[in-house]
LODO-647831 format. One record per residue (C-alpha): residue in one letter; residue number from 1; y, z, x. Coordinates in pm, 1 decimal, padded with zeros to 6 digits, always signed. Each point is the difference from the previous one (the first is absolute). Layout:
<rs>
<r res="A" n="NUM" Y="Y" Z="Z" X="X"/>
...
</rs>
This chain:
<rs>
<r res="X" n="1" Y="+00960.9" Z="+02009.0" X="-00475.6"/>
<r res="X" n="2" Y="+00341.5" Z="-00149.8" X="-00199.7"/>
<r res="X" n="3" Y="-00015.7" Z="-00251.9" X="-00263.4"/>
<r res="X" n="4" Y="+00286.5" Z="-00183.6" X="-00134.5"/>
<r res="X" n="5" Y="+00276.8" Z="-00246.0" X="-00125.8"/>
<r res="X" n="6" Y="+00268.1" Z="-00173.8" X="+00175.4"/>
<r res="X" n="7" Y="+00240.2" Z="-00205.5" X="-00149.5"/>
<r res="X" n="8" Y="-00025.9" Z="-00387.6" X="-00029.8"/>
<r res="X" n="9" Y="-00410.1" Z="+00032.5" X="-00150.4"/>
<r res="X" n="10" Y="-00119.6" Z="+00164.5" X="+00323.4"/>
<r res="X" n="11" Y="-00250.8" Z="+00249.4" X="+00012.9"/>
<r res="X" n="12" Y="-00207.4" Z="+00173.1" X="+00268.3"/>
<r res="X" n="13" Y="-00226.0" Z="+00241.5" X="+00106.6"/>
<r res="X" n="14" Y="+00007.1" Z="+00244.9" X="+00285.5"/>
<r res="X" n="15" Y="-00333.8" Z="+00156.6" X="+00107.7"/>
<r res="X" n="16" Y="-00076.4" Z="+00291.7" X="+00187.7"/>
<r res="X" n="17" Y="-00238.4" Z="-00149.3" X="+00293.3"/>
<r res="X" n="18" Y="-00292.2" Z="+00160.7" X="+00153.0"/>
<r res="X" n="19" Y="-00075.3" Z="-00115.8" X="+00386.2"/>
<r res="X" n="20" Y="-00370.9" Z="+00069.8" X="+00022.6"/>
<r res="X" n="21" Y="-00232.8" Z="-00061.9" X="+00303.1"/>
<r res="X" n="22" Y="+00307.5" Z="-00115.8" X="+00194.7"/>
<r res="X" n="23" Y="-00017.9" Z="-00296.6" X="-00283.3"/>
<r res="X" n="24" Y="+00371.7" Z="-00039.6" X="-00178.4"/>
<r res="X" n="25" Y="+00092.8" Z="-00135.3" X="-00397.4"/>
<r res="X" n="26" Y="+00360.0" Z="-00072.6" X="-00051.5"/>
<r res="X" n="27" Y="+00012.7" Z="-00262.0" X="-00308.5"/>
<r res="X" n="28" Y="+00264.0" Z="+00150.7" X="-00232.2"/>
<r res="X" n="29" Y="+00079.7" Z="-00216.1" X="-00332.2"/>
<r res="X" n="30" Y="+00306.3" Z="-00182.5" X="-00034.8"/>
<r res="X" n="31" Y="+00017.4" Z="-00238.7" X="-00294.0"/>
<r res="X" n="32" Y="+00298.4" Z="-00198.0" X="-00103.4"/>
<r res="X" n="33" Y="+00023.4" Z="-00142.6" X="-00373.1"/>
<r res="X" n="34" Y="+00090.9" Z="-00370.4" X="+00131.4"/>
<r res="X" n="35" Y="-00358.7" Z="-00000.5" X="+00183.1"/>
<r res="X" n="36" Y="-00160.3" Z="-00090.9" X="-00372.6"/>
<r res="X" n="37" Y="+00202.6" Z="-00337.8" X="+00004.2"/>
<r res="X" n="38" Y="-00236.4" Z="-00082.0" X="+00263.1"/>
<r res="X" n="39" Y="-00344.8" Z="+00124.1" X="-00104.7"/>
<r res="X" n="40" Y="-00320.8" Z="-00278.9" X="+00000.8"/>
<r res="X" n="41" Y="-00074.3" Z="+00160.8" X="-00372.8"/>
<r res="X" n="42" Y="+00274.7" Z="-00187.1" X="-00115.0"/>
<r res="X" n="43" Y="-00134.6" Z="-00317.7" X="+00102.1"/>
<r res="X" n="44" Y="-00251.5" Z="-00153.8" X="-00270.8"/>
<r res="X" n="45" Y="-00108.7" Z="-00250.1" X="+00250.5"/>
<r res="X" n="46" Y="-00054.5" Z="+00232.2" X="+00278.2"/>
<r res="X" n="47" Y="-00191.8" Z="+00234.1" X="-00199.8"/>
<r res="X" n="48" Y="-00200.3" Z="-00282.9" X="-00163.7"/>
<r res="X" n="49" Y="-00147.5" Z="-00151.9" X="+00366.4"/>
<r res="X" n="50" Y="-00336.4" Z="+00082.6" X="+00082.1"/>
<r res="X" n="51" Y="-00143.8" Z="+00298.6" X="+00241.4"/>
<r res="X" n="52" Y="-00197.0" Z="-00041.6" X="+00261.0"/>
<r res="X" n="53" Y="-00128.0" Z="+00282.4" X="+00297.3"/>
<r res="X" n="54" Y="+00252.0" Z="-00046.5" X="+00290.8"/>
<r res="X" n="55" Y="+00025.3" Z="+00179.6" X="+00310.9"/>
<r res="X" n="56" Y="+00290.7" Z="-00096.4" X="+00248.1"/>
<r res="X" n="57" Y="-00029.0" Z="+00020.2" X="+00333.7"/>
<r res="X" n="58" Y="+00165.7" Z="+00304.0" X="+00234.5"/>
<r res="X" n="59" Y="+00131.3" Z="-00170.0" X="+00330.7"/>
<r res="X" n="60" Y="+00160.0" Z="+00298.0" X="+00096.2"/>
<r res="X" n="61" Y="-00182.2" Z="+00272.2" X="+00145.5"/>
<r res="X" n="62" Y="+00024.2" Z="+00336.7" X="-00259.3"/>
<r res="X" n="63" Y="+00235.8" Z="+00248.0" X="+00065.3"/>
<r res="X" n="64" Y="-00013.8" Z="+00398.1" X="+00023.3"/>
<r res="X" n="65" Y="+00359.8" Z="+00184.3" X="-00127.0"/>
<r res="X" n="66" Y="-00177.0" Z="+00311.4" X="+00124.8"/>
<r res="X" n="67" Y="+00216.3" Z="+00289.3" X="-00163.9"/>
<r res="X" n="68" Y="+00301.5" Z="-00174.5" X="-00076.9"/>
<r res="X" n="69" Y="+00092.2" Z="-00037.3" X="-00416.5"/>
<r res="X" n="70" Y="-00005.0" Z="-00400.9" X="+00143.2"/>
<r res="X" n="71" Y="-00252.4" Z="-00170.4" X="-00249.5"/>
<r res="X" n="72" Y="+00270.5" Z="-00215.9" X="-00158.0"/>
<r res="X" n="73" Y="+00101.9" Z="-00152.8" X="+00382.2"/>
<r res="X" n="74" Y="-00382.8" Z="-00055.9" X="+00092.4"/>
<r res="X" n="75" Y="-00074.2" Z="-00143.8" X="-00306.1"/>
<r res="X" n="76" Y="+00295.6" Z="-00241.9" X="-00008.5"/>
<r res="X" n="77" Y="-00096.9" Z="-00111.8" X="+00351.8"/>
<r res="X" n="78" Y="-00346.7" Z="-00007.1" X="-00069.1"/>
<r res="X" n="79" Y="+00053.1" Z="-00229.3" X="-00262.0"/>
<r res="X" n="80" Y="+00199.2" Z="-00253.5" X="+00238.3"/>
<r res="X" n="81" Y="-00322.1" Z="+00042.4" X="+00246.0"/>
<r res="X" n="82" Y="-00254.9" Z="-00160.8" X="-00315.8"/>
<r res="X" n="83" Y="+00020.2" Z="-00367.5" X="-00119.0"/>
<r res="X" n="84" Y="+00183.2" Z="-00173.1" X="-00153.3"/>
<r res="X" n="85" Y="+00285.4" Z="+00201.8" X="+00107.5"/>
<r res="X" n="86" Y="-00085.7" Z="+00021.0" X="+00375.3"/>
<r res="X" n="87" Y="-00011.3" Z="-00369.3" X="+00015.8"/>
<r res="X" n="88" Y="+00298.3" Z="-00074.6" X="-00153.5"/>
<r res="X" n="89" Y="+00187.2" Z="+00268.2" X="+00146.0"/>
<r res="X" n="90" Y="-00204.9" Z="+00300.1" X="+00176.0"/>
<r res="X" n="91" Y="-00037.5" Z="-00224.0" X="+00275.3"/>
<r res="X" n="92" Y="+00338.2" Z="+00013.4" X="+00079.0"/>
<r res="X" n="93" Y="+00133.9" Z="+00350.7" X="+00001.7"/>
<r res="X" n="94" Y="-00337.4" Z="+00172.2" X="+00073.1"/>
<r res="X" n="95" Y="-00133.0" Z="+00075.2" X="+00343.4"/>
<r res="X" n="96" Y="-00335.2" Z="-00152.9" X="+00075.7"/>
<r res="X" n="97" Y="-00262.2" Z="+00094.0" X="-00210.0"/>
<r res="X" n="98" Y="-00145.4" Z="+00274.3" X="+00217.1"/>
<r res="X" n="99" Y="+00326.4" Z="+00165.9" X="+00084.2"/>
<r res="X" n="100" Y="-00074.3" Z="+00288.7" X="-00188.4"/>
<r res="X" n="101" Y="+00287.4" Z="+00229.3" X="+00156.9"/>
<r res="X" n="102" Y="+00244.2" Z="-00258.7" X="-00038.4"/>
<r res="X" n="103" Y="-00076.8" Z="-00063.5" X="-00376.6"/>
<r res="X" n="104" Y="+00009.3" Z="+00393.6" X="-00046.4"/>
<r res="X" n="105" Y="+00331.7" Z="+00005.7" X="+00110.0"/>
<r res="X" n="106" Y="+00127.3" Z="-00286.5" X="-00199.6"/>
<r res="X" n="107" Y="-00157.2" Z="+00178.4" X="-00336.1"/>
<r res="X" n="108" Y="+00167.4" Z="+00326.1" X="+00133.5"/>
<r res="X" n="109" Y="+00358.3" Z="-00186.0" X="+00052.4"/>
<r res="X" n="110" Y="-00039.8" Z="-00177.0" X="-00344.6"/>
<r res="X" n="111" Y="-00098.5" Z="+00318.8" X="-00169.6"/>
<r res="X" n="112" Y="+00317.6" Z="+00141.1" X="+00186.7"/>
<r res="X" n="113" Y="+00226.1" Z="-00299.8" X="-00113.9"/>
<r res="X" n="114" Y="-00153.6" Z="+00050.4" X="-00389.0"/>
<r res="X" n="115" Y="+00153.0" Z="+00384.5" X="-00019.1"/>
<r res="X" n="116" Y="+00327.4" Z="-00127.2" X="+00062.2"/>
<r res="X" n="117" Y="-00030.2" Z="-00167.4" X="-00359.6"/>
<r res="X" n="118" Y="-00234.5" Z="+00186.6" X="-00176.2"/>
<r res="X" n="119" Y="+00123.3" Z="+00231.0" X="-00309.7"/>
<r res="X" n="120" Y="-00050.2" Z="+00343.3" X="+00174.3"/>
<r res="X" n="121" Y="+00200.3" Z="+00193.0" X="+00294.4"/>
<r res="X" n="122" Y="-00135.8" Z="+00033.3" X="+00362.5"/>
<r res="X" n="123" Y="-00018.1" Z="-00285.4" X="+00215.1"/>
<r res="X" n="124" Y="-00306.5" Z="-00011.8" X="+00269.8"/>
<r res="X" n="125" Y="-00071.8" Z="+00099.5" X="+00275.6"/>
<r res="X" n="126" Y="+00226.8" Z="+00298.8" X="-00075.9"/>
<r res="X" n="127" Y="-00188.9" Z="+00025.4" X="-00347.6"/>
<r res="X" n="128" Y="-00313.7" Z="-00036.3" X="-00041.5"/>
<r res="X" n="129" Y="-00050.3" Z="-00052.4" X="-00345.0"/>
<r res="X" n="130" Y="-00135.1" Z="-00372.6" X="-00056.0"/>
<r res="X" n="131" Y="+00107.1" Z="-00298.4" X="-00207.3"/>
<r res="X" n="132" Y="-00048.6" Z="-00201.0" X="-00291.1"/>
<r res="X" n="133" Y="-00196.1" Z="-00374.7" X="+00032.7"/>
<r res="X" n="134" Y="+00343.2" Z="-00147.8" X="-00196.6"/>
<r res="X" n="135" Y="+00182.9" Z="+00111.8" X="+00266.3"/>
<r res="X" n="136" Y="-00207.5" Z="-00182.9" X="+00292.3"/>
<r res="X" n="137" Y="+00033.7" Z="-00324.3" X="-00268.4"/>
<r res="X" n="138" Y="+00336.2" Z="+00039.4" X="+00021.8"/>
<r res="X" n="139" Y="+00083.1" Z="+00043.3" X="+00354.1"/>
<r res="X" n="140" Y="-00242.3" Z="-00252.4" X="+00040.7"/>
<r res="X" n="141" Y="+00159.3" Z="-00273.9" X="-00194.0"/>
<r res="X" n="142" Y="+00317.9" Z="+00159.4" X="+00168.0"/>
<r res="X" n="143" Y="-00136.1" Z="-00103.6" X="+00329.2"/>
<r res="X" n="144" Y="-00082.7" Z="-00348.6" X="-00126.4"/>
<r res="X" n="145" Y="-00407.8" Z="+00055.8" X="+00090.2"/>
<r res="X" n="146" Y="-00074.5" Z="-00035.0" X="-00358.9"/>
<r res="X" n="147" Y="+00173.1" Z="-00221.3" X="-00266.9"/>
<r res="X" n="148" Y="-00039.1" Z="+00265.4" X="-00267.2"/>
<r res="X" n="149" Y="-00292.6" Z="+00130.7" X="-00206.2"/>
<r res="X" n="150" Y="-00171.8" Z="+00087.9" X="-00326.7"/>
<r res="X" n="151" Y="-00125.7" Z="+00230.3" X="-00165.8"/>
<r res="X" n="152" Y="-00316.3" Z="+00076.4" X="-00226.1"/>
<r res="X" n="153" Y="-00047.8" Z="+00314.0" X="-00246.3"/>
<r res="X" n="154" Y="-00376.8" Z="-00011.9" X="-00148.9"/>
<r res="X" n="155" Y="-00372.6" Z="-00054.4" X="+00156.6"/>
<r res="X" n="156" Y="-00022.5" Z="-00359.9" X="-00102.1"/>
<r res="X" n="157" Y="+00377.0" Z="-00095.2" X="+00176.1"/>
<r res="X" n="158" Y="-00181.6" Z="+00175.9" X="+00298.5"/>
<r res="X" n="159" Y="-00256.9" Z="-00236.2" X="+00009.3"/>
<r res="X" n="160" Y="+00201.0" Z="-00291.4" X="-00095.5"/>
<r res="X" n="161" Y="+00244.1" Z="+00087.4" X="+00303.8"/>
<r res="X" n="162" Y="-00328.7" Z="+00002.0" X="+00217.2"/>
<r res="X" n="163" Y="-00053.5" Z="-00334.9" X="-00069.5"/>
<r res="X" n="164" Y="+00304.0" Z="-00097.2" X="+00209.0"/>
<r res="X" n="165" Y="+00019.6" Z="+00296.2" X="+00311.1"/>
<r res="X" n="166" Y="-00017.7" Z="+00312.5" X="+00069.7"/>
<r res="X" n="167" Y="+00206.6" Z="+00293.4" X="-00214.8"/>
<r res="X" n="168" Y="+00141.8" Z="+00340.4" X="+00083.0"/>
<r res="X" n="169" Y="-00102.9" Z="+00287.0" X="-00215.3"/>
<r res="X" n="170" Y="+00177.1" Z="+00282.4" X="-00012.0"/>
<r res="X" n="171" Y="-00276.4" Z="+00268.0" X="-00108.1"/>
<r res="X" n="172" Y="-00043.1" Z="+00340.1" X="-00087.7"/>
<r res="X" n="173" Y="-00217.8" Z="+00164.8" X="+00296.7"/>
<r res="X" n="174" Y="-00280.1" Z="+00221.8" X="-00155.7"/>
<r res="X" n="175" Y="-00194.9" Z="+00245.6" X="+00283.0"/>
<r res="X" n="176" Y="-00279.0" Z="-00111.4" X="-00108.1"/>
<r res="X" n="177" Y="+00072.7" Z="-00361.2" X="+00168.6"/>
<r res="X" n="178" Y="+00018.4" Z="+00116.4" X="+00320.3"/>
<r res="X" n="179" Y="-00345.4" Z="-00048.8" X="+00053.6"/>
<r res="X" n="180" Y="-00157.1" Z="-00335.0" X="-00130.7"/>
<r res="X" n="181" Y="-00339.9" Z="-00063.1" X="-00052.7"/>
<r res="X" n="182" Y="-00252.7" Z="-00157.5" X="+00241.1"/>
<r res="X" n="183" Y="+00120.2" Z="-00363.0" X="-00231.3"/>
<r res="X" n="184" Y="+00331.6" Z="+00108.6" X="+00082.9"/>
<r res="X" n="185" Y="+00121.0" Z="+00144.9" X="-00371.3"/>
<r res="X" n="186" Y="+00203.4" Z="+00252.6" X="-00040.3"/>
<r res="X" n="187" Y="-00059.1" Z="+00050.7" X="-00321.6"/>
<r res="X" n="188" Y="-00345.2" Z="+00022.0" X="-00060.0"/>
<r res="X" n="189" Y="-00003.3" Z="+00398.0" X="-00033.0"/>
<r res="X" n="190" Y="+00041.2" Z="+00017.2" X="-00386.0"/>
<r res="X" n="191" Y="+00210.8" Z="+00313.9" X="+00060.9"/>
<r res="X" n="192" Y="+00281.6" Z="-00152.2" X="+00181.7"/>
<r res="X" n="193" Y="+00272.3" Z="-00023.4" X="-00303.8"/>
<r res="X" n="194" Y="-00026.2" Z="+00420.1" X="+00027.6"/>
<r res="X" n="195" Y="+00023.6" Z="-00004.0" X="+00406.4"/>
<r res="X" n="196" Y="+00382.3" Z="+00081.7" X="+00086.1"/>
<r res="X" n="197" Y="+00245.8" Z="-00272.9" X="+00060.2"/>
<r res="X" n="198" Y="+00117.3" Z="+00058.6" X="+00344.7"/>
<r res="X" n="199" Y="+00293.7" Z="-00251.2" X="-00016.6"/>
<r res="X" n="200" Y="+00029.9" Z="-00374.2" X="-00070.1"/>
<r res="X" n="201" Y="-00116.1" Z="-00291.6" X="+00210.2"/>
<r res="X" n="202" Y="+00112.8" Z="-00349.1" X="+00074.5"/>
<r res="X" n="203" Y="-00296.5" Z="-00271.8" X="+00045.0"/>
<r res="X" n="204" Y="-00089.2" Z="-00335.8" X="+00058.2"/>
<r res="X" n="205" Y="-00256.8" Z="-00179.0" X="-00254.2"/>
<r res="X" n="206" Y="-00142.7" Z="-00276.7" X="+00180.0"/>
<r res="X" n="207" Y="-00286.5" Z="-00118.0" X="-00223.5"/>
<r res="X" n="208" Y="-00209.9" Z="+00050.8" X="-00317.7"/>
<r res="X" n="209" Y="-00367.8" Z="-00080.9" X="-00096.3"/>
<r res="X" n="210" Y="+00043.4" Z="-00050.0" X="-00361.5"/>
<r res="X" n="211" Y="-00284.1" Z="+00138.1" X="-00261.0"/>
<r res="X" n="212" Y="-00059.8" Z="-00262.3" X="-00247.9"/>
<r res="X" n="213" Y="-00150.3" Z="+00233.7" X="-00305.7"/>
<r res="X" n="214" Y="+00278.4" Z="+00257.2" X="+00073.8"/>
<r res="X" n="215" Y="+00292.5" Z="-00089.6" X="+00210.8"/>
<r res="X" n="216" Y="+00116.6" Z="+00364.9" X="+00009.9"/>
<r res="X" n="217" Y="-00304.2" Z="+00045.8" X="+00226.4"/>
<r res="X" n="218" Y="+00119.3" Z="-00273.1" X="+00236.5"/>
<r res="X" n="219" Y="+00083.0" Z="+00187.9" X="+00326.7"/>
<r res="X" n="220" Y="+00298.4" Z="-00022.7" X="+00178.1"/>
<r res="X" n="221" Y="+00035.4" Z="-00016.5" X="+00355.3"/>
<r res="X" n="222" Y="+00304.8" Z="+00199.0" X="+00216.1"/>
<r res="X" n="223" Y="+00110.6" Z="-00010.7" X="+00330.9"/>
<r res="X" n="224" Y="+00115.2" Z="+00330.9" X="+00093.8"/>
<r res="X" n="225" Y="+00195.9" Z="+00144.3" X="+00287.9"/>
<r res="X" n="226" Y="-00220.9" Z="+00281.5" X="+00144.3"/>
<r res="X" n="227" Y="-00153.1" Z="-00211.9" X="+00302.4"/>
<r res="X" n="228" Y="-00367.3" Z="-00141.6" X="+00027.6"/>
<r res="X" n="229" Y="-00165.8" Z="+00323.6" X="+00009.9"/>
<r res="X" n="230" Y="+00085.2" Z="+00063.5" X="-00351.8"/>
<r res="X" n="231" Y="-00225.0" Z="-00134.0" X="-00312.5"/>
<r res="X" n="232" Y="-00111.1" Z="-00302.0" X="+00059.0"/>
<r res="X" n="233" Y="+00154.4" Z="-00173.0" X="+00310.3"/>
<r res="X" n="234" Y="+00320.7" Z="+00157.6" X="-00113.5"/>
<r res="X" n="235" Y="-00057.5" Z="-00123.9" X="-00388.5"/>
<r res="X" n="236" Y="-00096.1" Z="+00137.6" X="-00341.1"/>
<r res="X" n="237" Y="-00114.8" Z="-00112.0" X="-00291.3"/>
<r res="X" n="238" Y="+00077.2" Z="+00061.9" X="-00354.0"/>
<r res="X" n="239" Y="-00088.9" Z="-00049.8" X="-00323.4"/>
<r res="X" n="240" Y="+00275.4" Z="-00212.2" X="-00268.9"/>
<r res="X" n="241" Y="-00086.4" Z="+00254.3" X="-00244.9"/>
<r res="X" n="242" Y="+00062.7" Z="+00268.3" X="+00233.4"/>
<r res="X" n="243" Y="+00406.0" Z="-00189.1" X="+00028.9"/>
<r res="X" n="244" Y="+00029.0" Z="+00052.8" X="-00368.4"/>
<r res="X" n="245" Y="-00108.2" Z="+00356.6" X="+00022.6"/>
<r res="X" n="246" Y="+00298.0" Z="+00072.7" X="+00265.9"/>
<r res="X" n="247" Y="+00362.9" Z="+00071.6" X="-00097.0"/>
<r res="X" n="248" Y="+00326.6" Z="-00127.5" X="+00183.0"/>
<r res="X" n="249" Y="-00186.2" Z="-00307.0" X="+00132.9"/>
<r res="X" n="250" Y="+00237.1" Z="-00264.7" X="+00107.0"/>
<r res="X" n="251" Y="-00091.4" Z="-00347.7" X="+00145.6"/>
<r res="X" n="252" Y="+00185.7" Z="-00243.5" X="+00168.7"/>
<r res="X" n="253" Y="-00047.3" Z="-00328.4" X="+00183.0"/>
<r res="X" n="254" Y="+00217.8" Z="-00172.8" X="+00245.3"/>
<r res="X" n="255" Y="+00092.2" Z="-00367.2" X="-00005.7"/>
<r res="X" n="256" Y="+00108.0" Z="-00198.3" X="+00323.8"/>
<r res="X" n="257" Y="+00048.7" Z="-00309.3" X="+00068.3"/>
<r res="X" n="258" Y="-00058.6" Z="-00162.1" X="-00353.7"/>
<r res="X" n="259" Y="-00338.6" Z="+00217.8" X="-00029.5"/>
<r res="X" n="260" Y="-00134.0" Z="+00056.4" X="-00248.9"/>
<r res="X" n="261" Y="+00006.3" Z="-00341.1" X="-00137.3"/>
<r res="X" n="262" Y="-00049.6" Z="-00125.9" X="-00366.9"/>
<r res="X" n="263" Y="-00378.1" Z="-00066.6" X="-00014.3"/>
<r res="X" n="264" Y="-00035.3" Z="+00068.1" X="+00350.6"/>
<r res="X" n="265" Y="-00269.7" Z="+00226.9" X="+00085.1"/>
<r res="X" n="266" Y="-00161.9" Z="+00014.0" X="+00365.7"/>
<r res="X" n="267" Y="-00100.9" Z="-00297.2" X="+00141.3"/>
<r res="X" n="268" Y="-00059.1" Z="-00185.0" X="-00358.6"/>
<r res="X" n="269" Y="+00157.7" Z="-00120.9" X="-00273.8"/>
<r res="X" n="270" Y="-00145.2" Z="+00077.9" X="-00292.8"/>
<r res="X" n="271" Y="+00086.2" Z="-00120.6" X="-00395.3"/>
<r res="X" n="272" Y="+00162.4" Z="+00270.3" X="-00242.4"/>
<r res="X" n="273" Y="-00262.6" Z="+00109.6" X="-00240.9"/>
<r res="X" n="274" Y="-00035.6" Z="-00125.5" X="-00319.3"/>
<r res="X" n="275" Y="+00040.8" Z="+00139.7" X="-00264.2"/>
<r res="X" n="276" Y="+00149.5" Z="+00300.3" X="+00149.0"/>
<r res="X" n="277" Y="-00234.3" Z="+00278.9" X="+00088.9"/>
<r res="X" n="278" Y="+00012.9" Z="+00279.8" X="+00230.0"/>
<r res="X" n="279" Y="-00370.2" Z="-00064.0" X="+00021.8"/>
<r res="X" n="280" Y="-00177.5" Z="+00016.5" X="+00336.8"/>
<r res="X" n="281" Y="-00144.6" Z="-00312.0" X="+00183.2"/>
<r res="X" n="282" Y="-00253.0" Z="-00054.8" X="+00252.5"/>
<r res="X" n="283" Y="+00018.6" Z="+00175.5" X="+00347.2"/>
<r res="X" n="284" Y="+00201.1" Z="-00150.9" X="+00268.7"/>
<r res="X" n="285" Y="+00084.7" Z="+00128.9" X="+00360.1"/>
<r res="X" n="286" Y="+00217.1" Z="-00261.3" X="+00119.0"/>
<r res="X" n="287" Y="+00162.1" Z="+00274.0" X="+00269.2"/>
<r res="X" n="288" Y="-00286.7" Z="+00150.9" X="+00224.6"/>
<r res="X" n="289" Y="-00239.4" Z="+00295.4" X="-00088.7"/>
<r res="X" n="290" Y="-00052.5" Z="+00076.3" X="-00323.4"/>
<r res="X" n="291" Y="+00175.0" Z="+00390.3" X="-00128.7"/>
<r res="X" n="292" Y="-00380.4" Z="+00075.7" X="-00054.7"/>
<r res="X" n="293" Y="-00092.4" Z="-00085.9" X="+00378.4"/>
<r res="X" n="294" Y="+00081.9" Z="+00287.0" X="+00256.7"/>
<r res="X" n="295" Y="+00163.2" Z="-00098.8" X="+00275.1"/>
<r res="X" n="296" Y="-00310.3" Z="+00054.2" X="+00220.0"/>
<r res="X" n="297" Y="-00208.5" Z="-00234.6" X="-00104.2"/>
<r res="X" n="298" Y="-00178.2" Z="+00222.4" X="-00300.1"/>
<r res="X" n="299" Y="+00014.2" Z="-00085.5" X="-00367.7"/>
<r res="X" n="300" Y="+00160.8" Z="+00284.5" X="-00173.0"/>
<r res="X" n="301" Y="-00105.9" Z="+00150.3" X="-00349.7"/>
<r res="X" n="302" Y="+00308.3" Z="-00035.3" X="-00247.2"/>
<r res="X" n="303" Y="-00252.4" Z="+00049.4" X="-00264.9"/>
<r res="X" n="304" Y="-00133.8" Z="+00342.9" X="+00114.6"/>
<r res="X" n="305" Y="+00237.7" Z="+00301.4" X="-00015.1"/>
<r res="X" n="306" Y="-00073.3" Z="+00320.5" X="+00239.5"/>
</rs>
């Protein structure tokens, strides 16, 4: 594990990774000072529109980095494989939908292309020693796929950034969420902040079913990149209060082609609030099943924890 300063307001992280049951980590933190210009805190407006649950749709089938430290390259194409993004640009430089070898090694390639720029020594495959999600952003942008992106630092920029698409998070990994609940958590074991943090891990939120007496119980809902066999489908759920327990979060959010728009959310526009209020507002699912839905047909139990 290294922490520290480079010049220029850049700071990063290096963890010491932990490949268990042939599943890989690989986030490492890598934060540059310019990023805050860019934050949705900073926007009144933004912060001021109303919430409503939101799932978005995953055309692309979900990956599996197996070993590799890879998590930054899945989740970065993962995110291109789930509207908006695959629409306005997935469709174009991903394979078809059910390609899954062909996706994996895309993510592996742009997880390769994102050491060349990241902050730390050792470029893959002769290193092995995984990435940071600003670096896929910015060989991203590099490639022209994305426009550029944002960034959010607290639980309620989360939500408001779920409003428009999906969002990497760069996470902490605990042990203890290797192994979600039957619901899918992976924190529903009250001991997990004292179970060993094997690494860090890069994931895709895709949706949130908000909790109107106490949005820090809203649950959040993650793509992740250990194949279908894992959790639920190949997704987890956690708890917003469980993202303000965790340290070294980081969350960031592509835009392409013009998205995300001013007032544009989904398939509706809807009027800014007023007066301003990070309040929640009646459930809508404009974009498929609902985050409290699994995918098999079942209603899950957000409000129950293992």
């Amino acid at each position: 594990m290294f922490r520290g300063l480079l010049d220029k307001g850049l700071a990063y992280h290096k963890f010491d990774h932990t490949v268990r049951d042939g599943r890989g980590l690989g986030r490492n933190l890598w934060l540059d000072a310019r990023s805050l210009k860019f934050m949705v805190e900073n926007s009144l407006e933004d912060m001021s529109r109303p919430l409503y649950d939101q799932e978005w749709e995953r055309v692309l089938v979900i990956l599996h980095q197996g070993p590799l430290q890879s998590c930054t390259g899945n989740a970065g194409i993962g995110a291109l494989g789930t509207q908006p993004f695959y629409g306005a640009v997935g469709r174009e430089v991903l394979p078809p939908p059910n390609n899954r070898r062909l996706a994996e090694m895309l993510a592996i390639q742009l997880y390769a292309d994102s050491t060349r720029v990241d902050a730390w020594p050792g470029v893959f495959p002769r290193q092995d020693n995984g990435s940071s999600g600003l670096a896929i952003c910015k060989v991203l942008k590099s490639r022209g796929t994305i426009q550029a992106y944002r960034w959010a630092r607290t639980a309620f920029g989360l939500l408001q950034l779920l409003q428009d698409g999906p969002v990497l998070q760069g996470m902490p990994w605990h042990r203890a969420f290797d192994e979600p609940d039957n619901d899918g958590f992976i924190d529903s074991r009250r001991i997990w902040p004292a179970s060993r943090v094997d690494g860090a891990h890069e994931v895709v939120a895709v949706g949130v079913e908000l909790d109107r007496q106490d949005p820090l119980n809203s649950t959040v809902v993650y793509d992740n990149s250990y194949g279908t066999s894992w959790g639920d489908e190949g997704r987890f759920r956690m708890r917003l209060r469980t993202y303000e327990q965790l340290e070294e979060v980081d969350l960031k959010q592509f835009i392409v082609d013009g998205w995300p728009r001013p007032m544009h959310r989904g398939s509706r526009r809807r009027t800014p609030p007023a007066p301003p209020s990070p309040a929640i507002q009646g459930s809508v699912r404009p974009h498929g099943r609902g985050p409290g839905r699994r995918r098999g047909g079942r209603a899950g139990r957000p409000g129950r924890r293992g």
